[in-house]
N, C-alpha and C positions, 0 to 999 in steps of 0.2 A: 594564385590559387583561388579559385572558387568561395564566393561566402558560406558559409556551413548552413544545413537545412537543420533547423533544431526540430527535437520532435521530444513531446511531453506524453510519457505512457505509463499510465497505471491505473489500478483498479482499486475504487474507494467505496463498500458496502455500509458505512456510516457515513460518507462526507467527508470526513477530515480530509485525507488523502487529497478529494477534488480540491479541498479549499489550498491546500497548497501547492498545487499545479497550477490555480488558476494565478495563483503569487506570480509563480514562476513563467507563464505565460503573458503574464502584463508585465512583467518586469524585462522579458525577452521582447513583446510588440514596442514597448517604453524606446528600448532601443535598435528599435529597425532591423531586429533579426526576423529571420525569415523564420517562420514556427508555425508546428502544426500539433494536434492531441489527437491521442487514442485513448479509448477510453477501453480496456481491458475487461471490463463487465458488461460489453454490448457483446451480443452475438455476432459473428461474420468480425472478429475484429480483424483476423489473419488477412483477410483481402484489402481491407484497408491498411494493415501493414503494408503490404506486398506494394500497393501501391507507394508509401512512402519511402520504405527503404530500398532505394531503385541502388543496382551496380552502380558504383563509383562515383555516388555522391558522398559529400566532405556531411558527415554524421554527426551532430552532439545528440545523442539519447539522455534524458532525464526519467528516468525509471521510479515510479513512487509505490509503494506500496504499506498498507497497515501491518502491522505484528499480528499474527496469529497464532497462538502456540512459541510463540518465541520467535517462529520462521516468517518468511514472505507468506502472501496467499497463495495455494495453487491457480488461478490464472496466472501472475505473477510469474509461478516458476513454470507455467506449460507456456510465457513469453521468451522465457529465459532460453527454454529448450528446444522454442520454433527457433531464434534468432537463428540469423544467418552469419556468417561468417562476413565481416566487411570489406567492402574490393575497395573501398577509397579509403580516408583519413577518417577512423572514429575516435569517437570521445565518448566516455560516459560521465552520467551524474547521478547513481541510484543515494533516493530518497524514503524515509519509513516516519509513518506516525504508530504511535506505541501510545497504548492506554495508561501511564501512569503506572505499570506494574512493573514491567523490565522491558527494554529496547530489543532482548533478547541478541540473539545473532543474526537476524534478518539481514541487515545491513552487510554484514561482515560477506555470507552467503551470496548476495546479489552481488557484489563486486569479484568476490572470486569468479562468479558464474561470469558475467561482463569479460573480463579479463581472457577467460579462458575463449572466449568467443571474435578475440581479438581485437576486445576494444582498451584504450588506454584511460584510467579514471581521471577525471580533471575535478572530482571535487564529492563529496555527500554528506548528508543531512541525517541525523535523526531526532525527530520533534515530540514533544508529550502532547497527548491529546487527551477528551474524553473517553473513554473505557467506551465500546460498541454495544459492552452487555448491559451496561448498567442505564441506560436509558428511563428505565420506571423509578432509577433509586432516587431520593429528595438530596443527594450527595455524592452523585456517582464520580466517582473517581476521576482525576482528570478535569475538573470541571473549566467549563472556559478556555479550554486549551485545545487547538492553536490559537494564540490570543495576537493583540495586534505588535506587541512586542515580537513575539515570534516570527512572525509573517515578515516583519523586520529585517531580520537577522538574517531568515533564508534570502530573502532580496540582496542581501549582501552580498552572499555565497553568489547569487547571480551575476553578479556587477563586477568579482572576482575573476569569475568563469570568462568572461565575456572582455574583460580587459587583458586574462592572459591571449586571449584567441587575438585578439586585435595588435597585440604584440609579438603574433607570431608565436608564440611559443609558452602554452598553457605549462606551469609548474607539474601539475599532475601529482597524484598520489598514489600507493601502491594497495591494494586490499588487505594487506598485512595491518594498516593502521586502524584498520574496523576491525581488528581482531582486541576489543579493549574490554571485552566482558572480563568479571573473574572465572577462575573456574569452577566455581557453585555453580555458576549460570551456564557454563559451558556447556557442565556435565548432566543440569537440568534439559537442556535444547536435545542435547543427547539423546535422552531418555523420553522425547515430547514429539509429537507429530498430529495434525491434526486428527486421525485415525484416534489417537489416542485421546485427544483431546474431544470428541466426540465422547467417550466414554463417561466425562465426566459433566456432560450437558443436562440438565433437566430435562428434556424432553418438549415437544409441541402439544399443547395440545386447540383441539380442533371442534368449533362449536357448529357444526353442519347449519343449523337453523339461523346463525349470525349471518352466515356465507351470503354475499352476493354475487359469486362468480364474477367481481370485479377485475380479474386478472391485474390489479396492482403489485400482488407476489410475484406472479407468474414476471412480469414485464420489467421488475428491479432487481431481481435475483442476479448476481455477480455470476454466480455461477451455472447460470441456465439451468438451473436442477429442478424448476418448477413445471409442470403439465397442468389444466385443467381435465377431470373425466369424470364428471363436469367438474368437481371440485377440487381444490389443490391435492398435489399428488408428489412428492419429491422422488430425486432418483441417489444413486449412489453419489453425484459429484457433492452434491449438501455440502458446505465446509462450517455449518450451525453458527452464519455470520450475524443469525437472529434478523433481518433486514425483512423479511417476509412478516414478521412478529411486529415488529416496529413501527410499521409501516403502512399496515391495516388498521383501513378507515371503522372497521366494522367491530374491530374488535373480536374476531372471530378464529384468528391467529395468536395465542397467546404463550407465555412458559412464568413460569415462577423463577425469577432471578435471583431469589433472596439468598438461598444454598451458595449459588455461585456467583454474590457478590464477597459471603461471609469467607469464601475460598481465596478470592483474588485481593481481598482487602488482608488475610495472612500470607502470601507470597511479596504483596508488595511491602510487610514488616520482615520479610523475611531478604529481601535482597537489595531494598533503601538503597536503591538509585537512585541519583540526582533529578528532581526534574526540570532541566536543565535544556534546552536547545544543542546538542552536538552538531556543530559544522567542520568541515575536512574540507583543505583547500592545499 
């Protein structure tokens, strides 16, 4: 049988995500597999899919994505719902970084989706990170996290992945065991969706006069939802990853996070999850 073409996908609107794909990518170059990335919040990434996921190649997909609302991101889930059905031997390894507040079901979610798309899960991760919103607080949540402990441990998960494949016969798991939330949380995920999670955003606001038509919004938007005319302009996709805010040099991009740091610092007393590395192997 053929050596498997790894392929590392997802989409990271604070970094963390990237920072542990890049783990996962030296940890796979480490060992002479053959590995490629997609990066899920580039525009056109479907052609460079299309290019990788060719007919009847031997597939491990490593799928990452941050917690938003509990769930994956929508890039993330419009990966899930491009994917194609696989003509060779796939594998998956869907991966979530979560801001220190809950893991939510993301995890649980991407592997049912994987599964039903005919892939078989050989392994996943869920890691604490820093909070995406809390970026201006002097203690945002998460702080330092993914740390190098962490990065550790999913190296592991890799080394796992890769020793079953070399034995012929990866253990694998089923998506039933990312089903470990309680059901407070279940029923919160429920009841949550980024739609709604918009609802509870402070808002942008917007200093014209700051503006340098820099197009640094425009150009790291995950979700392509930015236009210049001439000045930034968002469309319906927005998923309020704040990354646009963060990320201006000018200062001209801004929101008040204080509301919805005071929010998310009572849900994380309120669901005191470990924070903890979960690895599935």
């Amino acid at each position: 049988m053929n050596a498997p073409q790894h392929i590392v996908a997802y989409c990271s609107p604070a970094g963390s995500t990237a920072e542990l794909a890049e783990v996962i990518e030296q940890e796979l170059t480490g060992h002479k597999a053959a590995v490629s990335t997609l990066n899920l919040g580039n525009p056109g990434w479907e052609g460079r899919a299309r290019e990788l996921i060719a007919p009847g190649v031997n597939l491990v997909l490593w799928l990452g994505s941050p917690v938003y609302a509990l769930h994956p991101v929508p890039p993330v889930e419009a990966f899930l719902g491009w994917l194609p059905d696989p003509t060779g031997r796939a594998l998956a390894v869907p991966f979530v970084t979560w801001g220190s507040v809950t893991s939510g079901t993301a995890l649980w979610e991407m592997g049912r989706a994987l599964e039903a798309n005919g892939f078989q899960l050989a392994g996943a991760a869920a890691v604490p990170a820093r909070h995406s919103s809390l970026w201006q607080s002097e203690q945002p949540l998460g702080a330092g996290r993914p740390d190098a402990t962490d990065k550790t441990e999913l190296a592991g998960l890799v080394r796992r992945v890769l020793s079953g494949l070399s034995n012929g016969a990866p253990s694998g798991i089923s998506s039933e065991v990312l089903d470990y939330q309680p059901e407070t949380v279940k029923e919160f995920a429920r009841e949550l969706d980024i739609e709604k999670a918009k609802q509870n955003h402070p808002g942008y606001r917007f200093d014209q006069d700051l503006c340098t038509q820099c197009g640094i919004c425009r150009d790291n938007c995950p979700a392509g939802a930015i236009s210049l005319d001439p000045f930034p302009v968002r469309d319906e996709n927005c998923f309020v990853c704040n990354t646009c805010a963060s990320l201006c040099p000018e200062g001209a991009m801004s929101l008040d996070t204080s509301g919805m740091e005071k929010r998310l610092r009572g849900l994380q007393e309120r669901f005191r999850e470990e924070q903890t590395v979960r690895l599935f192997s």
